[in-house]
N, C-alpha and C positions, 0 to 999 in steps of 0.2 A: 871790236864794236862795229853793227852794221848799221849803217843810216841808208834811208830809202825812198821813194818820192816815185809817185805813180798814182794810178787810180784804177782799182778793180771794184764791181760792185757785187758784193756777195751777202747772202740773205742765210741766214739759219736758225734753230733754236740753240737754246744756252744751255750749261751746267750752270748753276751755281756756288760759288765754292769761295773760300777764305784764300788770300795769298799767303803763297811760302814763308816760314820767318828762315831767315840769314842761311843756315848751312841745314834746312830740314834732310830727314833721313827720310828715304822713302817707305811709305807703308799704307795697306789695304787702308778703304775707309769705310763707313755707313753706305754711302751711295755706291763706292766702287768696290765690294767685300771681294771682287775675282780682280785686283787688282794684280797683278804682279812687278813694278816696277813705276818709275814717276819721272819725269825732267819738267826741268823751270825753267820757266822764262821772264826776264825783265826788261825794264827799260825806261825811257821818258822820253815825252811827245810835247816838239814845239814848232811851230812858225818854220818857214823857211830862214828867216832873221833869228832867230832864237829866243822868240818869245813864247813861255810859257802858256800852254794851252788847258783849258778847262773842261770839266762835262767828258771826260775821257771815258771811253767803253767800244768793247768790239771782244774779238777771239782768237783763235789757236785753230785752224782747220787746217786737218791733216787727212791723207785719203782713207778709204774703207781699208785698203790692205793695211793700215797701221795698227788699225784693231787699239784704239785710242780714243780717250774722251775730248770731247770739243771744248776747250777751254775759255771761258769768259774771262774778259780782261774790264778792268776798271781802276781809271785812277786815282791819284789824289790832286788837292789841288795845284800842286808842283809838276803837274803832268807824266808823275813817277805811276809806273807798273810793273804790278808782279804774277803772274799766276804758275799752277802745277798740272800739267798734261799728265795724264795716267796711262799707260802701260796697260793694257786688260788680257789677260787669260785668253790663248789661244793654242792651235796644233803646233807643235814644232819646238824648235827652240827659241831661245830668245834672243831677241835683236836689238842693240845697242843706240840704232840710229833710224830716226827719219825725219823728209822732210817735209816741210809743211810751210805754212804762210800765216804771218801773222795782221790781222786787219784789226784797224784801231780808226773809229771814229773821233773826232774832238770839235769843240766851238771853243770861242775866246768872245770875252767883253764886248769886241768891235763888233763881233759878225757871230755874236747870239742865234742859237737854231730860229728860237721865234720869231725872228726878224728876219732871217734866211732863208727856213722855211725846209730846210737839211743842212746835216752836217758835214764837215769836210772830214776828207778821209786819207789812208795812206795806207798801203800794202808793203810786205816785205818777206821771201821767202827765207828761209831760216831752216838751218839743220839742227837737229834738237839729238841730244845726246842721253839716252835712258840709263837709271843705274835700277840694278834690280832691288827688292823691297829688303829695306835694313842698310842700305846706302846709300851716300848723298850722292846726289848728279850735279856734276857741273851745269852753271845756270848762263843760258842763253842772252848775251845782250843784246836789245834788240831798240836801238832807239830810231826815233821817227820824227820825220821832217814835213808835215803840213804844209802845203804852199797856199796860203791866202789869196783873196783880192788885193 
């Protein structure tokens, strides 16, 4: 398990996409038909203290050379998250690992975006482990520690 605590500010556009369920196998999709391979990532985002956080969402950015989709992340109200990085069709062979960072915005009760005015954030880099299409990958834990006012 990695927990992490920092602050990077990073801006991108999203996929949209469903989380993994339990032990998915990896396979092409509608949006990713030149997919060839997939890794997951989980986790759950609380408080420095350990308090469950709310309004979770952020992504999975990984460099160009991974030749990989930018994954959106979104949680539930437990602060629990799941999402599936894709693998895409490239020259060469195929590569098992890379690494990337994973950023997860959240608000809580006390300190509401609306009233904030932004959300608190936390970064955390992360080796992601691909299994090729028709395989499960090992799923990345990646849990995160928000530090409040």
């Amino acid at each position: 398990m990695l927990v992490g605590s920092g602050a990077i500010v990073v801006m991108a556009c999203f996929d949209s996409q469903g989380p993994p369920t339990g032990s998915s196998v990896c396979t092409a999709t509608a949006r990713y038909p030149n997919a060839i391979g997939c890794a997951h990532v989980s986790g759950r985002v609380t408080s420095t203290r350990g308090v469950v956080l709310d309004s979770i969402e952020g992504f999975v950015r990984l460099s160009d050379a991974c030749v990989c989709s930018l994954s959106r992340i979104e949680g539930d109200d437990n602060g629990v998250y799941t999402t599936t990085v894709y693998r895409l069709a490239r020259p060469g062979a195929f590569t098992d690992t890379a690494t990337g960072t994973v950023v997860v915005l959240a608000s809580a009760p006390k300190y509401p975006r609306h009233v904030t005015g932004s959300a608190y954030f936390d970064t955390m880099r992360v080796t992601l482990r691909f299994a090729p299409n028709g395989a499960v990958p090992p799923t990345a834990q990646v849990d995160l520690r928000i530090p409040l006012p």
